[in-house]
C-alpha positions in Angstrom: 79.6 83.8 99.2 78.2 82.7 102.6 80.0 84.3 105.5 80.4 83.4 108.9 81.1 86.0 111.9 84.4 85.6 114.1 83.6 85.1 117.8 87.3 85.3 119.9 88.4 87.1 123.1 90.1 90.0 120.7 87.3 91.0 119.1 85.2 93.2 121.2 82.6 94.0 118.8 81.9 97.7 120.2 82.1 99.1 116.6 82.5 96.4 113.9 82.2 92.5 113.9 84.7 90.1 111.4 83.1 87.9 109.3 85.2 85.0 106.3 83.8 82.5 104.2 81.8 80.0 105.4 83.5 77.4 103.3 87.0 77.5 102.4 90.0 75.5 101.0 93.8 75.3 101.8 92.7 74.8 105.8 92.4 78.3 106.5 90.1 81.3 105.5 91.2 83.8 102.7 88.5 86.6 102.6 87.3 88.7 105.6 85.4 91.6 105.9 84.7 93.9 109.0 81.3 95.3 109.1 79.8 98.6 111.0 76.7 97.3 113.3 74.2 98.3 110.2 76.2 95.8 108.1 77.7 98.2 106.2 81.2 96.6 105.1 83.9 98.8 105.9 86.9 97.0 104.7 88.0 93.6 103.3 91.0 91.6 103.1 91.7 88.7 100.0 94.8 86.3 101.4 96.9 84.1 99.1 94.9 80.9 98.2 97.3 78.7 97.1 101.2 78.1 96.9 102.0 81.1 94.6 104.2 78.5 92.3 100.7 76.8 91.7 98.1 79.7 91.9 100.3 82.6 91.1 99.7 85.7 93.1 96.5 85.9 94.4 96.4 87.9 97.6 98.0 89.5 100.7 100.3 87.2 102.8 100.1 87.1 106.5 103.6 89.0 106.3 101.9 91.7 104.1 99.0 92.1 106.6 101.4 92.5 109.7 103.5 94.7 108.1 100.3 97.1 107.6 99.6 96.5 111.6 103.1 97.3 112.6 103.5 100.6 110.3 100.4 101.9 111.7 101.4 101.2 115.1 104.5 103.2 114.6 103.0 106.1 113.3 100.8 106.2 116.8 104.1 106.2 118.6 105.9 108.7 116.7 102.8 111.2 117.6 101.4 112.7 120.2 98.5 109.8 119.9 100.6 107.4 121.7 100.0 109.1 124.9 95.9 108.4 124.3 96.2 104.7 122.8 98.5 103.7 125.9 96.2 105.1 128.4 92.7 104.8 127.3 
């Protein structure tokens, strides 16, 4: 599968660039990956192609994804990282 980097004002690229597939169907990318600068890949993410009546269950929803994000980021600010994230 060809993929194609993400270029956007959120990613910085300091430590990892975000790449999907080049081609897609359903309007909208379903498989990213985040890649270390050696092009390692260090994570990936498979969403649901399809309307799950038609596909069945395929992959993560955008719900499931920002659920992940929100946990995380309320773990930081129950602990005493929440002082470093906020301020560096």
């Amino acid at each position: 599968m060809e993929l194609v980097k993400i270029s956007n004002g959120l990613l910085t690229e300091k430590y990892t660039t975000v790449h999907h597939e080049k081609d897609y169907q359903f309007n909208a990318p379903h498989y990213f990956e985040v890649h270390d600068h050696s092009g390692n890949v260090l994570g990936n993410i498979h969403f649901q192609e399809g309307p799950i009546q038609e596909a069945g269950v395929n992959g993560v929803t955008n719900e499931d994804l920002i659920a992940m994000v929100l946990a995380r980021l309320e773990g930081f600010q129950n602990s005493e990282f929440d002082a470093v994230i906020m301020h560096s």
